[in-house]
N, CA, C and O atoms as a MOPAC input file, in Angstrom:
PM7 MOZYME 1SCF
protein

 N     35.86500 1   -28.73500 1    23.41700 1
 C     35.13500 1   -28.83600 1    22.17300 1
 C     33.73500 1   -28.24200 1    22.31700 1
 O     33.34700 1   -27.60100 1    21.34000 1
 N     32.76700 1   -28.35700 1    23.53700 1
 C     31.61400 1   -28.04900 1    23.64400 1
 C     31.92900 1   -26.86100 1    23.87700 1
 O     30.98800 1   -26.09600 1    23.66500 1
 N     33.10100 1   -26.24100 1    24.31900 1
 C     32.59900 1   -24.96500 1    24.98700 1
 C     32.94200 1   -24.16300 1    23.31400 1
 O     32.33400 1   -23.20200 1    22.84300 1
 N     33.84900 1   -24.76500 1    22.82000 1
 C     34.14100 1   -23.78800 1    21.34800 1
 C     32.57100 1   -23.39600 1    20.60400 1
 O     32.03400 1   -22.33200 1    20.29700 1
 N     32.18300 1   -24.80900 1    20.50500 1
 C     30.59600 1   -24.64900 1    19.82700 1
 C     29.73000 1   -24.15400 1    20.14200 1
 O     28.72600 1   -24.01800 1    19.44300 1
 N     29.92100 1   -23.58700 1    21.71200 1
 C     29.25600 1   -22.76200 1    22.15900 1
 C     29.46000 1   -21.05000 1    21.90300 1
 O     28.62400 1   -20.15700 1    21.76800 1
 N     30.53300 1   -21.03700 1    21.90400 1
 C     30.77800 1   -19.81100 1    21.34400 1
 C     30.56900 1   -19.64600 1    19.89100 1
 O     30.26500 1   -18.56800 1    19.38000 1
 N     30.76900 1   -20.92700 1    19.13600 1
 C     30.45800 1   -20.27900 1    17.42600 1
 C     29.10500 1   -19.68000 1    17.53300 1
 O     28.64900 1   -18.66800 1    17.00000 1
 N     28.41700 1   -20.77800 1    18.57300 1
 C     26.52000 1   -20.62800 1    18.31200 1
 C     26.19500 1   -18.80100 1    18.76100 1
 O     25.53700 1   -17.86400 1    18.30800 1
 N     26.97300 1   -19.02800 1    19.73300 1
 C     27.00000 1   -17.23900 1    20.10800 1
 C     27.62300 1   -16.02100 1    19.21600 1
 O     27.03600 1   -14.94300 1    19.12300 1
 N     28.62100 1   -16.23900 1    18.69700 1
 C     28.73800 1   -15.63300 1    17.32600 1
 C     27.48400 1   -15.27800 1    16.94900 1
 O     26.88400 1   -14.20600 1    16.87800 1
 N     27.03500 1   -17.18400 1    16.56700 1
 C     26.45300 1   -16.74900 1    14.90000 1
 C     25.08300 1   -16.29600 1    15.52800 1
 O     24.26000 1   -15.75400 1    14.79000 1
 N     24.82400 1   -16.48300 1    16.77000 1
 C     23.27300 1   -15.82400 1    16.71100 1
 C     23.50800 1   -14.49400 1    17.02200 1
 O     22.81500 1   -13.84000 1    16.24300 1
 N     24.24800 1   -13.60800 1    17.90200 1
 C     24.81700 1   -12.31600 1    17.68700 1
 C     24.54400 1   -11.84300 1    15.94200 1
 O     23.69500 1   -10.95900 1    15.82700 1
 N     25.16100 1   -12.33400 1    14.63800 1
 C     24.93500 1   -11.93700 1    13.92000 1
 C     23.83400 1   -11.79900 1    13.23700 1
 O     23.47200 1   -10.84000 1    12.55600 1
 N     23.23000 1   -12.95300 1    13.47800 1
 C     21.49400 1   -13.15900 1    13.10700 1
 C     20.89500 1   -11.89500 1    13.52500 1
 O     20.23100 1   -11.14200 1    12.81200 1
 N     21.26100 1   -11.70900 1    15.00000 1
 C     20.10800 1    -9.99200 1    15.60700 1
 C     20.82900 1    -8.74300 1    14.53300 1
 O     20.35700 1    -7.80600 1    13.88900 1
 N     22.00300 1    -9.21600 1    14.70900 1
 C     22.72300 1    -7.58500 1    14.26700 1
 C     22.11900 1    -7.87300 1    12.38500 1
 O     21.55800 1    -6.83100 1    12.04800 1
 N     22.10200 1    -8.63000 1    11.52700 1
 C     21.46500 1    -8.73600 1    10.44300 1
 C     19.99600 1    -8.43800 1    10.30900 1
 O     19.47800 1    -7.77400 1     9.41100 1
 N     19.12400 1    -9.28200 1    11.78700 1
 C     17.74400 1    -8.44700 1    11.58100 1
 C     17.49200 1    -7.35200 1    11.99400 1
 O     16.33900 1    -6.93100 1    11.90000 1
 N     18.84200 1    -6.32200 1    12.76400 1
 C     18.15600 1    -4.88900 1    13.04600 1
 C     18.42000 1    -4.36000 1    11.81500 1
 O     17.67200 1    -3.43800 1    11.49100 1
 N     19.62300 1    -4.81000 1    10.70700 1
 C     19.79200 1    -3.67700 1     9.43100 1
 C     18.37800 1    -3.78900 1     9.00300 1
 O     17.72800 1    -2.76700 1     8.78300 1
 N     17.63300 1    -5.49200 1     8.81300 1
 C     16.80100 1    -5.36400 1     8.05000 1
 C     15.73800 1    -4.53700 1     8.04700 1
 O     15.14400 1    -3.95200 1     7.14100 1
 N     15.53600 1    -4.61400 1     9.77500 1
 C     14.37000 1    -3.59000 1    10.46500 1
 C     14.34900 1    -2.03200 1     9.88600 1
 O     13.55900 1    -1.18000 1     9.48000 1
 N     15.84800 1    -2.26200 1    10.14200 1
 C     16.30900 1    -0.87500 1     9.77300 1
 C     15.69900 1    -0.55000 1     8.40800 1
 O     14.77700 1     0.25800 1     8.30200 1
 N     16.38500 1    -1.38200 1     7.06800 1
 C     15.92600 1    -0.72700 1     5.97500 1
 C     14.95500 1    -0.91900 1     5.36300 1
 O     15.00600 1    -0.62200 1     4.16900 1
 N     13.40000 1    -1.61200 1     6.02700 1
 C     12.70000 1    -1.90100 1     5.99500 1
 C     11.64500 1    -0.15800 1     6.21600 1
 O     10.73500 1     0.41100 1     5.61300 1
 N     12.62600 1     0.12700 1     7.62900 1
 C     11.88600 1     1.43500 1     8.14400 1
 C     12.01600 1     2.61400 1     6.60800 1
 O     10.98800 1     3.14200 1     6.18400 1
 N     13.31200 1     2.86400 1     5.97500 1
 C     13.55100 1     3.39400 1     5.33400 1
 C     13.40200 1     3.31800 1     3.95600 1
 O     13.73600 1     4.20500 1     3.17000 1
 N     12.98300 1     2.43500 1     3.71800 1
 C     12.42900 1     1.60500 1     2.23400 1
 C     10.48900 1     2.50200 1     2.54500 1
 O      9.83600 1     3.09500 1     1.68700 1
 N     10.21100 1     2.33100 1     3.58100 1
 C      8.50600 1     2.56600 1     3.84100 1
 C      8.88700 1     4.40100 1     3.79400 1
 O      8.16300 1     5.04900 1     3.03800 1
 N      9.70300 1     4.98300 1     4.37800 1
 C      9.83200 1     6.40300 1     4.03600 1
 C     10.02500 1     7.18400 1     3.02300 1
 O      9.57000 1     8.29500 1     2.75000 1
 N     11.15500 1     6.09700 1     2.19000 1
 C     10.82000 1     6.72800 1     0.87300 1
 C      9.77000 1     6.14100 1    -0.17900 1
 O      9.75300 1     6.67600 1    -1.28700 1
 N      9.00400 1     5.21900 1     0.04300 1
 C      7.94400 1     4.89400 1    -0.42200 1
 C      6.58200 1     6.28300 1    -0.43700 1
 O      5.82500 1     6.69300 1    -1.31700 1
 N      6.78000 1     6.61400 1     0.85100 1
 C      5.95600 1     7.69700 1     0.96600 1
 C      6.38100 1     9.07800 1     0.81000 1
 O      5.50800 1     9.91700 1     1.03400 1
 N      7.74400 1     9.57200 1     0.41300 1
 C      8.26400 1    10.62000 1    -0.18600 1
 C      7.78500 1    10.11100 1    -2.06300 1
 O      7.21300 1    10.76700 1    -2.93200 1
 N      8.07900 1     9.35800 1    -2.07000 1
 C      7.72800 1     8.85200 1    -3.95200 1
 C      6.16500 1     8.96500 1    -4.39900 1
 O      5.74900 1     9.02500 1    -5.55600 1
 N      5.59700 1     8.97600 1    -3.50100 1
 C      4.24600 1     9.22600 1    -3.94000 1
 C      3.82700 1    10.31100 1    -3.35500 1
 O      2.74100 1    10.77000 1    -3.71100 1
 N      4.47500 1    10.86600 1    -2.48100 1
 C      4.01500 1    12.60500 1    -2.49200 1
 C      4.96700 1    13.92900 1    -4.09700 1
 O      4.59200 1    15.02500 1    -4.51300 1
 N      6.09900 1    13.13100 1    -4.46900 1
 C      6.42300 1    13.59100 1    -5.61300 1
 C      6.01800 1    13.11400 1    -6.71200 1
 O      6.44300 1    13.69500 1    -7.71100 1
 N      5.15400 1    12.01500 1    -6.91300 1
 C      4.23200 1    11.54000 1    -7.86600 1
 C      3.04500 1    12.41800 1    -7.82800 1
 O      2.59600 1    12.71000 1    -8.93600 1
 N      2.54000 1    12.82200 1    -6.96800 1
 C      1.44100 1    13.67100 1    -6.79300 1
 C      1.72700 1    14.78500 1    -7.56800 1
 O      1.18500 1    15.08300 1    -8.63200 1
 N      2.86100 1    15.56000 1    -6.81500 1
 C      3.04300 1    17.03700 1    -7.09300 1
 C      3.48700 1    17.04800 1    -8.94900 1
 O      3.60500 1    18.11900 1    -9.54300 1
 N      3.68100 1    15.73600 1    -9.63100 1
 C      4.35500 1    15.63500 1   -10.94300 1
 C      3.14700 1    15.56200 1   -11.55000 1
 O      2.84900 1    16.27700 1   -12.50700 1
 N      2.16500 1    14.45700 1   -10.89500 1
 C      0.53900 1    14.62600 1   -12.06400 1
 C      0.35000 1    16.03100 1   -11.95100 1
 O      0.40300 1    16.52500 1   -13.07800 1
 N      0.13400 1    16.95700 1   -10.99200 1
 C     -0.63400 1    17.99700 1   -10.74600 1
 C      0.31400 1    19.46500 1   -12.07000 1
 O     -0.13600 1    20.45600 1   -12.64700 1
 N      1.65200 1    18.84900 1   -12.01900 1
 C      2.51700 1    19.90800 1   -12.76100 1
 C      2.09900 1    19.26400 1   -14.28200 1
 O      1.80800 1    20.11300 1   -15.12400 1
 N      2.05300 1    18.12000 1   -14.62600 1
 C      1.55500 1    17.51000 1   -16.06800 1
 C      0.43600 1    18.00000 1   -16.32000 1
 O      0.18100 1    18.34200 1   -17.47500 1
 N     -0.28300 1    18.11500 1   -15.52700 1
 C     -1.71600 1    18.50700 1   -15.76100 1
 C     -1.59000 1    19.99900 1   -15.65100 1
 O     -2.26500 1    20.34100 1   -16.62100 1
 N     -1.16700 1    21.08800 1   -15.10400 1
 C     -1.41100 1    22.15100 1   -15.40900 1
 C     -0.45700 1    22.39100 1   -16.73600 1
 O     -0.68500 1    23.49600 1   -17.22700 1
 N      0.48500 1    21.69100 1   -17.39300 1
 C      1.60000 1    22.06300 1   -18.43400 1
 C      0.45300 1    21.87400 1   -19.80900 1
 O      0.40100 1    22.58100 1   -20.81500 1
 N     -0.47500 1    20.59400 1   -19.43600 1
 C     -1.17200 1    20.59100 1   -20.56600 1
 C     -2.58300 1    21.33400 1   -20.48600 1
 O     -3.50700 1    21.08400 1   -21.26100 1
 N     -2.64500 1    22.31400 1   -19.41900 1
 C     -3.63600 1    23.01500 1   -20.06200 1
 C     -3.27600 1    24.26800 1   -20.28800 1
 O     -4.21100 1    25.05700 1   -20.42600 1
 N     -1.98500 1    24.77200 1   -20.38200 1
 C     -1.24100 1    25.96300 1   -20.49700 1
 C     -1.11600 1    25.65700 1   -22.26300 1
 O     -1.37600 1    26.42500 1   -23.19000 1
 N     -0.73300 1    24.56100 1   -22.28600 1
 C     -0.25700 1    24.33100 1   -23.86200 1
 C     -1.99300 1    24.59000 1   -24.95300 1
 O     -1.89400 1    25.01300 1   -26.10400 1
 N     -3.28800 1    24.28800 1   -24.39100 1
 C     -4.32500 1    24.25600 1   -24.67400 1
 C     -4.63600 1    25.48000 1   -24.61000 1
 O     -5.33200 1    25.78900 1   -25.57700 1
 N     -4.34200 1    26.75900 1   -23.55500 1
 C     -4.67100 1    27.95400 1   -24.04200 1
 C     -4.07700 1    28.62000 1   -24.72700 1
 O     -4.45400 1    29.71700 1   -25.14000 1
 N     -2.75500 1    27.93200 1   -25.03900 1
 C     -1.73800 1    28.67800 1   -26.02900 1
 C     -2.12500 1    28.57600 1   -27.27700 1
 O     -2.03300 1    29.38800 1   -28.19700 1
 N     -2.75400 1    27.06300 1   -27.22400 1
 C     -3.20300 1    26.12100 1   -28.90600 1
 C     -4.08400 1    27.41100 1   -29.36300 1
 O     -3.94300 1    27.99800 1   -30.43600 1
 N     -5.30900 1    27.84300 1   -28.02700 1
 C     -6.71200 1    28.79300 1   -28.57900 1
 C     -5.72200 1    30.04900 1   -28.78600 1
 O     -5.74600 1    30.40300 1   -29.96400 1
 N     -4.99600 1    30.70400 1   -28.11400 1
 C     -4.78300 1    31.97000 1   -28.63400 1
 C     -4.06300 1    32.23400 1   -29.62800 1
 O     -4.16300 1    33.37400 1   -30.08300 1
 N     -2.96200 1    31.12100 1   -30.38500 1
 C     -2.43300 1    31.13500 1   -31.37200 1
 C     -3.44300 1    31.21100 1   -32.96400 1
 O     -3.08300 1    31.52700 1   -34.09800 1
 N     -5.02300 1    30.70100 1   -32.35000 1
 C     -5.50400 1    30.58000 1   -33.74100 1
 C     -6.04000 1    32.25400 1   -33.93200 1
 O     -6.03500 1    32.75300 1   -35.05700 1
 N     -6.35500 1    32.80200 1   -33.09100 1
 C     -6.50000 1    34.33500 1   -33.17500 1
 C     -5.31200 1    35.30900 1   -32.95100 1
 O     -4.89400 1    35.60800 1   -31.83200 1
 N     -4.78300 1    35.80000 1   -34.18400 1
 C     -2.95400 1    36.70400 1   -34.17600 1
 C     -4.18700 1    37.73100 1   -34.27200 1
 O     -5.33300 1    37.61900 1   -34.71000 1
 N     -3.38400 1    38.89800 1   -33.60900 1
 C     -4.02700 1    40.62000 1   -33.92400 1
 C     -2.61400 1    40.89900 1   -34.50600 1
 O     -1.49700 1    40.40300 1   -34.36400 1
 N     -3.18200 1    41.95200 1   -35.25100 1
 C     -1.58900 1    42.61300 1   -36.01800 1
 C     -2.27700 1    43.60100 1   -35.99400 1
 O     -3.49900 1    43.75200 1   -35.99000 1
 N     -1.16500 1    44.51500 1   -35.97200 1
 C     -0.99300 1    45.70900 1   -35.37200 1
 C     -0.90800 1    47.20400 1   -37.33700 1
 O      0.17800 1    47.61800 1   -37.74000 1
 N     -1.74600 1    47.44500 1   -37.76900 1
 C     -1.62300 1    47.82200 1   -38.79900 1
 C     -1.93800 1    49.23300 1   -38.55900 1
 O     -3.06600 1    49.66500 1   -38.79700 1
 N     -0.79600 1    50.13200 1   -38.00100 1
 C     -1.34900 1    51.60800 1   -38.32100 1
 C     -1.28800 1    51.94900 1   -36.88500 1
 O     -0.46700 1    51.72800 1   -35.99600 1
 N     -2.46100 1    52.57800 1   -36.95100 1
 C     -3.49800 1    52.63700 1   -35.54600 1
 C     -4.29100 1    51.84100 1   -34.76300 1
 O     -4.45400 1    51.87600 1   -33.54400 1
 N     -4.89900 1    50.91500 1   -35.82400 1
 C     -6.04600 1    49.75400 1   -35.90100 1
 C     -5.29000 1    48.31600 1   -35.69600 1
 O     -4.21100 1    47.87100 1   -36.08700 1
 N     -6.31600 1    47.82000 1   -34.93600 1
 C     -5.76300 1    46.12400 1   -34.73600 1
 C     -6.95600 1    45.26100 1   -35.73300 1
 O     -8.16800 1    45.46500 1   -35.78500 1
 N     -6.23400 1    44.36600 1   -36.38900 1
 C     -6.74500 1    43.88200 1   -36.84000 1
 C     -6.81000 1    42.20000 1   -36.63400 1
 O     -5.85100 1    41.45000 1   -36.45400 1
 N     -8.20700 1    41.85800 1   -36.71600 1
 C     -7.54900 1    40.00800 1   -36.27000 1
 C     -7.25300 1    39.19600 1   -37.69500 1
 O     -7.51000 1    39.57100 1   -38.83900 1
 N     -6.72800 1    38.16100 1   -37.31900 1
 C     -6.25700 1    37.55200 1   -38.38000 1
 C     -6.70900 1    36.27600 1   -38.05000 1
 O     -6.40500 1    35.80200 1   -36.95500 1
 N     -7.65100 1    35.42200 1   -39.13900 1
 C     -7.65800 1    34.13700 1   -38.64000 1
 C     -6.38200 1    33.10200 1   -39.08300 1
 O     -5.83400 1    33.38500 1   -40.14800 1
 N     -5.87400 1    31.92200 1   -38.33700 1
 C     -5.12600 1    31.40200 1   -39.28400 1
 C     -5.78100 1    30.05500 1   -39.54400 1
 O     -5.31700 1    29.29700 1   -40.39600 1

C-alpha cells in the first residue's frame, strides 16, 4: 500500500515539473510575441501617420485643378 502511494506521489509530482516547463515554456513565448506586437504596432502608427499626410497633400492639390486649354494652362479654383 505505501509503496503504491509512493509511486502515485511520483507520478503526480513528475507531472507538476512537466506542467511547469510548458508553463515556462509559454510564458517564454507569450513575452516574444508581446515584443513582435509592439514592433508591428510601431511600424502601423508610422504607416497611419504617413497615409494621413498623403491624404492632406492630396486635400491641397485637389483645391488647385490646371486645365489644359489650348496651349495655355489655366488654374481653376474650386
Amino acid at each position: 500500500m505505501l509503496i503504491c502511494r509512493k509511486e502515485t506521489l511520483e507520478n503526480k509530482t513528475c507531472i507538476v515539473i512537466d506542467e511547469n516547463k510548458k508553463v515556462n515554456q509559454l510564458e517564454k513565448e507569450n513575452k516574444s510575441l508581446k515584443e513582435k506586437v509592439e514592433k508591428l504596432n510601431t511600424t502601423l502608427a508610422k504607416f497611419i501617420q504617413g497615409s494621413k499626410i498623403l491624404e492632406n497633400m492630396f486635400s491641397c492639390q485637389k483645391k488647385i485643378c490646371f486645365h489644359v486649354k489650348g496651349v495655355f494652362l489655366t488654374k481653376k479654383k474650386v
